[in-house]
C-alpha atoms as one frame of an Amber mdcrd trajectory, in Angstrom:
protein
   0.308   0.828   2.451   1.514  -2.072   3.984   3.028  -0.717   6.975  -0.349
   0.688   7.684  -1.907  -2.644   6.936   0.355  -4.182   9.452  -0.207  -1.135
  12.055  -3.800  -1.786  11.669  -3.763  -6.146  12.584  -0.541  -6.050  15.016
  -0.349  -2.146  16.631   2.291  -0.508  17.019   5.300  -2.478  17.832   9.491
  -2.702  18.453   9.408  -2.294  14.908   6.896   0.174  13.636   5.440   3.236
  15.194   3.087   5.615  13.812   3.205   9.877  14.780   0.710  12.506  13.984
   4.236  14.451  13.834   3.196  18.565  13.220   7.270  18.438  14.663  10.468
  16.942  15.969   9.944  16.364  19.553  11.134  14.593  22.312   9.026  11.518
  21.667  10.019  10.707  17.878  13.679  11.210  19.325  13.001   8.539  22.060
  11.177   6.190  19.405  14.932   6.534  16.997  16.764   5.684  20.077  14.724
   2.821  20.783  15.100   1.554  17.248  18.663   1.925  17.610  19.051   0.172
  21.068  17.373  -2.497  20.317  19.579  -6.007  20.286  19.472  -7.109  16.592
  16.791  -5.387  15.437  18.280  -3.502  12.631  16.037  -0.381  13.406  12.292
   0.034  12.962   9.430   1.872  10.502   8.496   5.433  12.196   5.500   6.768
  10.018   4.828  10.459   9.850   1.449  11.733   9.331  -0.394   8.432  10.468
  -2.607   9.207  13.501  -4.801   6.107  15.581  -8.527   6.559  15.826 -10.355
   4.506  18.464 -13.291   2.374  17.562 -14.799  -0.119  19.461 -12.740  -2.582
  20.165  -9.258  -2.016  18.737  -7.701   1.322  16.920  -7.620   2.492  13.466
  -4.694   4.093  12.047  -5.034   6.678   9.187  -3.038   8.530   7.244  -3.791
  11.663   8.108  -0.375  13.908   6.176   1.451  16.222   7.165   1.117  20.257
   6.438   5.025  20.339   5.427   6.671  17.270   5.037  10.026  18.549   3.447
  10.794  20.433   6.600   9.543  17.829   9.035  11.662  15.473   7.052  15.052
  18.300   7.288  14.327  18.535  10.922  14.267  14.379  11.698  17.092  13.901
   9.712  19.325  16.866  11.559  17.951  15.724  14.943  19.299  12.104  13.928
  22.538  13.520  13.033  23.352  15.675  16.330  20.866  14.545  19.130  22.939
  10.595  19.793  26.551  10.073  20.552  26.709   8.164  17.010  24.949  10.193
  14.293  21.592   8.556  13.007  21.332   8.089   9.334  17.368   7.778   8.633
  16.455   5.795   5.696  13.289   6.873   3.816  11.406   3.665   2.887   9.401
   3.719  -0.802
């Protein structure tokens, strides 16, 4: 809730990105290597199942879920763990 409070007054950010996510593609891969690249940042908040709806003058993000996050979750953290030259340990945030 407060993630998408913050997504909602600041946008997405070097530290927080939001993905409709139905899957594990090349764009959540390039948002975990950004996170880890980054100088001192100490990694980021990627939100699955949070999509941006337009309005007027700024964009809305929702939570919209996801249709099976126990896979989608097995598939991030096994892309984390093989896809980088140093395996990616995701941390799942309460």
């Amino acid at each position: 809730e407060i993630l998408i409070s913050q997504l909602n007054s600041l946008d997405e950010s070097v530290r927080i990105e939001a993905k409709s996510a139905s899957e594990i593609g090349k764009s959540i891969m390039e948002t975990v290597a950004a996170f880890s690249n980054e100088p001192e940042l100490d990694g980021g908040y990627l939100l699955f199942g949070v999509t941006a709806h337009p309005t007027l003058f700024e964009r809305e993000y929702r939570v919209e879920g996801l249709v099976n996050p126990e896979k989608l979750q097995s598939d991030f953290v096994t892309q984390c763990s093989g896809t980088f030259n140093i395996p990616i340990r995701p941390l799942e945030s309460p």
